[in-house]
Backbone as CSV, one residue per row, in Angstrom:
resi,resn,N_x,N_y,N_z,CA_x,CA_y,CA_z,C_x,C_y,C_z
1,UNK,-10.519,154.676,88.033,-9.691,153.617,87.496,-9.706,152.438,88.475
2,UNK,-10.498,151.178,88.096,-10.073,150.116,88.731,-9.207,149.580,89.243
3,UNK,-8.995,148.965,90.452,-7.460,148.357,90.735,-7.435,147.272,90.121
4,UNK,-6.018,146.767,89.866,-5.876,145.472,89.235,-5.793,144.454,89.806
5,UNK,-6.749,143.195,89.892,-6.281,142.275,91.134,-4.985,141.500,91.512
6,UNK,-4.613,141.128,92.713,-3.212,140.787,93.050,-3.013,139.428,93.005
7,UNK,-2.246,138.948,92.187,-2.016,137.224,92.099,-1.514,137.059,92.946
8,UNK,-1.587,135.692,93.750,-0.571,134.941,94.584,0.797,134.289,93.927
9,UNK,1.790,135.018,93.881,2.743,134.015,93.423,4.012,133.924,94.075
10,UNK,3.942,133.302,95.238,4.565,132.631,96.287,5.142,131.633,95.429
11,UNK,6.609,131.626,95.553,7.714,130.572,95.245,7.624,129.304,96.069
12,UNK,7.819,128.344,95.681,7.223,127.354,96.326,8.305,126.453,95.679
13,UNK,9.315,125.232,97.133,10.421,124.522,96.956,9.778,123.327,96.731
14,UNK,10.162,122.652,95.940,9.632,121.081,96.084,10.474,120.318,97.119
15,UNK,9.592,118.997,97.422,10.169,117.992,98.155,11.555,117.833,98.605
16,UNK,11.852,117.560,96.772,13.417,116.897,96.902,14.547,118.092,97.669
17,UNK,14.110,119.539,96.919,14.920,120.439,97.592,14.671,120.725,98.530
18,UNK,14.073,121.123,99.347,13.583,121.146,100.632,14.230,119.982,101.146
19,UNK,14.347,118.553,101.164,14.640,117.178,101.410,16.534,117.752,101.356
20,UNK,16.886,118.357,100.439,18.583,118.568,100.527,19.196,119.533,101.170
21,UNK,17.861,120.450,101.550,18.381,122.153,102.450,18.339,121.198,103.865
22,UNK,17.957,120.291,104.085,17.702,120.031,105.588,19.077,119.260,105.862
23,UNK,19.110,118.074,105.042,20.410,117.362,105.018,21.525,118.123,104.864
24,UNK,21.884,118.773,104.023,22.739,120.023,103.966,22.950,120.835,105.185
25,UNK,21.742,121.732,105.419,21.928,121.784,107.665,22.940,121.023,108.131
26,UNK,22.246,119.483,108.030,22.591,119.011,108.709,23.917,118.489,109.198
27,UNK,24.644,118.462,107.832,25.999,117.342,107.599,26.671,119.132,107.645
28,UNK,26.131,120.103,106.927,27.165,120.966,107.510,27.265,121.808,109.269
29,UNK,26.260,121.729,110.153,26.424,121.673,111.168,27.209,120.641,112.023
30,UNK,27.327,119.114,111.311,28.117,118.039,112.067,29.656,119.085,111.492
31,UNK,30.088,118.918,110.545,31.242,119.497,109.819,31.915,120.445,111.163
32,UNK,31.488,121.176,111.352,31.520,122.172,112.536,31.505,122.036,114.171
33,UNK,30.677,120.639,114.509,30.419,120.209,116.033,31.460,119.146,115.801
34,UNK,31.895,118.599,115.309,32.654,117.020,115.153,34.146,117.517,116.046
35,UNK,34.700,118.391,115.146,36.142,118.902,115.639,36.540,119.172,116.849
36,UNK,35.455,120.014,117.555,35.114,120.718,118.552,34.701,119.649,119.691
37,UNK,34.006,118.281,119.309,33.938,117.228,120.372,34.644,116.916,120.432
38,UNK,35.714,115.921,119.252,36.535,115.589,119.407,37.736,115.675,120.089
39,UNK,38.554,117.124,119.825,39.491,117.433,120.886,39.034,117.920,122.004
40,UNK,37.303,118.085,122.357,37.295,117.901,123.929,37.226,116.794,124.936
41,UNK,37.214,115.979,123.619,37.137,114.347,124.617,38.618,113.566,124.124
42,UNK,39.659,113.822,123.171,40.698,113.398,123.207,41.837,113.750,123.883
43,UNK,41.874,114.997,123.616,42.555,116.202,124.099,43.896,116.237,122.576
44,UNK,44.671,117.196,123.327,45.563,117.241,122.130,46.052,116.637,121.154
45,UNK,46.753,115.304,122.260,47.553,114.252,121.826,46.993,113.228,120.927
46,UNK,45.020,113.373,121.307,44.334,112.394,120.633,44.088,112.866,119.395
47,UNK,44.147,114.602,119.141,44.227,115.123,118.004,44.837,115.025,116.735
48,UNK,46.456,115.055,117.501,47.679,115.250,116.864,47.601,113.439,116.001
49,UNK,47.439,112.394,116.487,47.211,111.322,116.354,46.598,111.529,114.993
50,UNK,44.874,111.597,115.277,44.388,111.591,114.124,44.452,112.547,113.047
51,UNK,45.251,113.432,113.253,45.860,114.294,112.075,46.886,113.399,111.104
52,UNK,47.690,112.448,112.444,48.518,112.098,111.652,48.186,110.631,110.499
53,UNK,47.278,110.598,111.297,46.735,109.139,110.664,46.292,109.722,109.152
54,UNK,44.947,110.488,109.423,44.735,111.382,108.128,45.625,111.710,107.488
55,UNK,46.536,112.303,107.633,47.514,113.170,106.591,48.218,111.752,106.094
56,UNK,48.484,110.312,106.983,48.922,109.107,106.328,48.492,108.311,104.687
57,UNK,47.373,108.671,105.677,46.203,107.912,103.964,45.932,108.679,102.978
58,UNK,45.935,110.087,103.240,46.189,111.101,102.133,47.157,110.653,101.035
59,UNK,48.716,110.196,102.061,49.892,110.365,101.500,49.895,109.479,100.620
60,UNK,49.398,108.283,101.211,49.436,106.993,100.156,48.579,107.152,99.551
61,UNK,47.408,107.618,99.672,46.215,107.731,98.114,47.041,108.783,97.122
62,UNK,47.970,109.877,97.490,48.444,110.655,96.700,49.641,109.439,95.884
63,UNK,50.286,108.968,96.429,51.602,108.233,95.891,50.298,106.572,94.673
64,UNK,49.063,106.438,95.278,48.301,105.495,94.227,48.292,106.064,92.829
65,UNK,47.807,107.392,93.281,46.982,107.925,92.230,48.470,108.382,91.057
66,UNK,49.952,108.498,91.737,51.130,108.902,90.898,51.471,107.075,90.045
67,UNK,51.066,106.728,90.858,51.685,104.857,90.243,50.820,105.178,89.519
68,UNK,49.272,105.368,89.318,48.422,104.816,88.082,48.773,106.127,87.192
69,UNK,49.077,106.928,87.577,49.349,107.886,86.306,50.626,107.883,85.628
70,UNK,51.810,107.318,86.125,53.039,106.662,85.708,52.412,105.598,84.678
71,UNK,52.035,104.175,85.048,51.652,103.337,84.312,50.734,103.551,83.286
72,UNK,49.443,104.384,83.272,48.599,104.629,82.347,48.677,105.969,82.281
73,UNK,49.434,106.603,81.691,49.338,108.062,81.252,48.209,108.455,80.315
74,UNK,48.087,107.490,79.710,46.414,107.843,78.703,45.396,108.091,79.449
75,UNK,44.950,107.641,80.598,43.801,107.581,81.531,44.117,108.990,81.986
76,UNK,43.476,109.963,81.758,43.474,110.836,83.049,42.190,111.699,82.794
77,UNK,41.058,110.738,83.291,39.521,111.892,83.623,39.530,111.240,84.891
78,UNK,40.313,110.702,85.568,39.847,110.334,86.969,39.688,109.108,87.746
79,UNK,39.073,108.935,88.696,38.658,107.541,89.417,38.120,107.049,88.685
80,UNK,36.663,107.418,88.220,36.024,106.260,87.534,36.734,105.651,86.111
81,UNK,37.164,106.475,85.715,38.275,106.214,84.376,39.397,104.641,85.196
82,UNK,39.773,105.126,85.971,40.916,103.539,86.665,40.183,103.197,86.621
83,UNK,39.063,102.858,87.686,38.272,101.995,87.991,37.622,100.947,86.630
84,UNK,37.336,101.779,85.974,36.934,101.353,84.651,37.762,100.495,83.833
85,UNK,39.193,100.802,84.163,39.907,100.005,83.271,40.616,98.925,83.770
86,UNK,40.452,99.027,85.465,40.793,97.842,86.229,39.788,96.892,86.205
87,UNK,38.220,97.114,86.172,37.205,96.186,86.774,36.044,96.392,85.673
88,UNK,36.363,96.705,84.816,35.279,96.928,83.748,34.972,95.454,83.119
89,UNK,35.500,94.076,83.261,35.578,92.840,82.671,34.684,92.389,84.085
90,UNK,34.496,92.663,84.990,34.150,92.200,86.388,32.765,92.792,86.990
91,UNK,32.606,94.086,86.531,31.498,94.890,86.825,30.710,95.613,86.198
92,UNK,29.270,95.756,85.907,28.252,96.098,85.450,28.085,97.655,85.505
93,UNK,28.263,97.496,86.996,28.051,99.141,87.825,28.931,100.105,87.420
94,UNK,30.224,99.605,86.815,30.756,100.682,85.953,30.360,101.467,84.785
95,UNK,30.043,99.934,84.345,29.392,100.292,82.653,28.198,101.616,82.869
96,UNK,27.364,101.173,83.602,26.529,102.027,83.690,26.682,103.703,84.112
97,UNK,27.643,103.225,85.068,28.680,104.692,85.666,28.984,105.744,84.471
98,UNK,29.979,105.247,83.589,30.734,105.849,82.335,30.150,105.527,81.449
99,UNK,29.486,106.081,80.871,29.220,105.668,79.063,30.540,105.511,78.517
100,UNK,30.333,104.992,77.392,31.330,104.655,76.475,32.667,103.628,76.621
């Protein structure tokens, strides 16, 4: 009985993915080294700071996003949805953003 010959069929990534596993590495290795520089060159206090700053702009993007949902209760798929209904007379790049 003859053997049957053996195909090559090696999986093979294209460009683009290959191009997003690296970037991906990459931004998730910063994710991980950033924190770790940071409070070794601020120290605590420089920490506590930018926690607080962060958790600031959180607070007020949370209290934006309650004003536009108070005022337009119909809108709710999101940013581009405001955005759309604030600057849609002004901008192109929306239109194209959101259909419809």
């Amino acid at each position: 009985m003859p053997a049957e010959p053996v195909q090559d069929t090696k999986d093979k990534l294209s460009v683009p993915a290959l191009t997003a596993m690296v970037v991906g590495s990459m931004v998730g290795a910063g994710v991980f080294q950033l924190p770790a520089r940071f409070a070794s060159q601020t120290g605590v206090y420089g920490a506590l700071i930018a926690w607080a700053i962060a958790g600031a702009g959180m607070l007020t993007l949370a209290f934006v996003f309650q004003a536009l949902a108070v005022r337009k209760p119909q809108l709710d798929n999101g940013v581009y949805v405001y955005a759309r209904a604030g600057f849609a007379a002004r901008s192109r790049m929306l239109h194209l953003r959101i259909p419809g």
